[in-house]
C-alpha positions in Angstrom: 0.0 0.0 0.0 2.6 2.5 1.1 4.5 1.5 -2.6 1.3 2.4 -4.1 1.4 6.0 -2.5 4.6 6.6 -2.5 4.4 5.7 -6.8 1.3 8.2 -7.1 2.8 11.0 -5.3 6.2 10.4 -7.6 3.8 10.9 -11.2 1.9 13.3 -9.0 5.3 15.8 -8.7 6.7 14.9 -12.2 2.9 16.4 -13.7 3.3 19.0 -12.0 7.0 20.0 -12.7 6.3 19.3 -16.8 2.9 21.6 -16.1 5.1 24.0 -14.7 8.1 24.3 -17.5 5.5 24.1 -20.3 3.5 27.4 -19.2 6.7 29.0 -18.6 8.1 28.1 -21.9 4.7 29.8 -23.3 5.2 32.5 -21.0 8.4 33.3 -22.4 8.4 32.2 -26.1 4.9 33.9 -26.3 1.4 31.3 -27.1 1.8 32.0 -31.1 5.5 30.5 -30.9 5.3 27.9 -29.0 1.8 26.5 -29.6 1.8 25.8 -33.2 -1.0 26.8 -35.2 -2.5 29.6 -33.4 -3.3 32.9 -35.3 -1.2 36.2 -35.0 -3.1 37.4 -32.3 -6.5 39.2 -30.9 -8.6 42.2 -31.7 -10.4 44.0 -29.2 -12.6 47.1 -30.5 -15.3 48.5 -27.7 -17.3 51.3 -28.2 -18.6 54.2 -26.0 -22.0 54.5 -25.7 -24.0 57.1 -28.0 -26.8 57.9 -25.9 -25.6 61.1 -24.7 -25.9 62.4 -28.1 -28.2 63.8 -30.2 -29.9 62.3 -32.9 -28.1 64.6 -35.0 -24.6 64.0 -33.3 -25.0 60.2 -34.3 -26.3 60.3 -37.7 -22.9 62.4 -38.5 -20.7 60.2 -36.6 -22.6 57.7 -38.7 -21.8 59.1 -41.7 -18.6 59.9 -40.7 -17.8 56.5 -40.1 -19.2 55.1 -43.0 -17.0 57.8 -45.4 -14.0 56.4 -43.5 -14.7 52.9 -44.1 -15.7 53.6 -48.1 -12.0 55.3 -48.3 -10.0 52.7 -46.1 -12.0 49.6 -48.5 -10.7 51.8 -51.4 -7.4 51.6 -50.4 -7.4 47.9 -49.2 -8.5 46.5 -52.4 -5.7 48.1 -54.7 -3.7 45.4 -52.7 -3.3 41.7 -54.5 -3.2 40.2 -50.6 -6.4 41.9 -49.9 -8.2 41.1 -53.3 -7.1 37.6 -53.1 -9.2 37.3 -49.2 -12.3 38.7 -50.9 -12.9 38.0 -53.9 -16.3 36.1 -54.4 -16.3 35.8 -50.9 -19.2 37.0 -48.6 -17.2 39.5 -46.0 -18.2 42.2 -44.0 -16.0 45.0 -42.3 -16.5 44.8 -38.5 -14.5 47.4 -37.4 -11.7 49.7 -37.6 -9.1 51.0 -35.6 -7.0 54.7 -36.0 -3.2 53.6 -34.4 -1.6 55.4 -33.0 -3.2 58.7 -30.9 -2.7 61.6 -33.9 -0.7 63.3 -30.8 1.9 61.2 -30.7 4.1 62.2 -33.5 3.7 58.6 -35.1 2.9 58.0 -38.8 -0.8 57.5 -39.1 -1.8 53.9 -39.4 -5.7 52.8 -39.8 -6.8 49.2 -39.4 -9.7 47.7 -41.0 -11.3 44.6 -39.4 -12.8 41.9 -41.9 -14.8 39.0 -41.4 -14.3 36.6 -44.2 -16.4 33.6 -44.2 -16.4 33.5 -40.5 -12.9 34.3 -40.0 -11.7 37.6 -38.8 -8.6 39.6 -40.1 -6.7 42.8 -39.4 -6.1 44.8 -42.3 -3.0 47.4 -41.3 -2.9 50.7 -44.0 -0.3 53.3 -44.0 -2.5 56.5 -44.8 0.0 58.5 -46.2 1.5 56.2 -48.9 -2.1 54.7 -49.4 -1.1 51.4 -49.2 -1.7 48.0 -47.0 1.3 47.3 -44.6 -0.4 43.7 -43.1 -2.7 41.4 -43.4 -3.3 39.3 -40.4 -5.8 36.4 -39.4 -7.0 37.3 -35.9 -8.6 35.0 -32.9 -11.3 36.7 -32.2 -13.3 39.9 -32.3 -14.9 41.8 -30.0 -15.2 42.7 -26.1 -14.5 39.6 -24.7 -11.0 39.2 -26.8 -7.8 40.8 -25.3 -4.9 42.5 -28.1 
């Protein structure tokens, strides 16, 4: 009996020691290098609530909106990576993200968010030069995902 024990505690200790050096070796090496096969990373858009504004306010943040995503899809599909992900595919535009703050100095960078077929993917364009910098496949989209 006390072999038994003494043999179940032993696998007990070794479990827990592999446990241990496998989430530190995701810890360091990051999840998308050392699990292969996961995507590039997350998305995580949340908006502020519009009911402190007027009717008015919101239909031209609407429109607003709307003439930003006509001219970042404008410049996303001049791009063969781009065209190749939607053509004849049904795909809507989720989202879209200004990177970074306009106050830091940085070049402006706008990301579109697409969802292709079910799948979601970030769509980096440099304003300036007009042109797509990255296309990535993302996890997930939405509050409950972390970038």
């Amino acid at each position: 009996m006390e072999a038994v024990r003494k043999r179940r505690l032993e696998l007990l200790i070794a479990l827990l020691v592999v446990g241990i050096v496998a989430g530190a070796t995701i810890i360091v090496l990051g999840a998308e290098n050392a699990l292969p096969g996961t995507s590039s990373g997350y998305i995580s858009v949340v908006k502020t609530p519009q009911t402190s504004q007027s009717p008015d306010q919101q239909a031209q943040q609407q429109a607003q909106y709307e003439a930003r995503v006509k001219s970042l899809l404008a410049i996303a599909n001049k791009d063969d990576r781009v065209h190749a992900l939607v053509v004849g595919k049904n795909y809507s535009v989720v989202g879209i993200l200004a990177q970074p703050p306009p106050s830091s100095g940085a070049p402006p960078i706008s990301s579109l968010v697409l969802r292709v077929e079910g799948k979601f993917y970030k769509i980096d364009i440099d304003i300036p030069h007009e042109k797509v910098s990255s296309v990535a496949e993302r996890i997930c989209y939405g509050p409950g995902c972390n970038d």
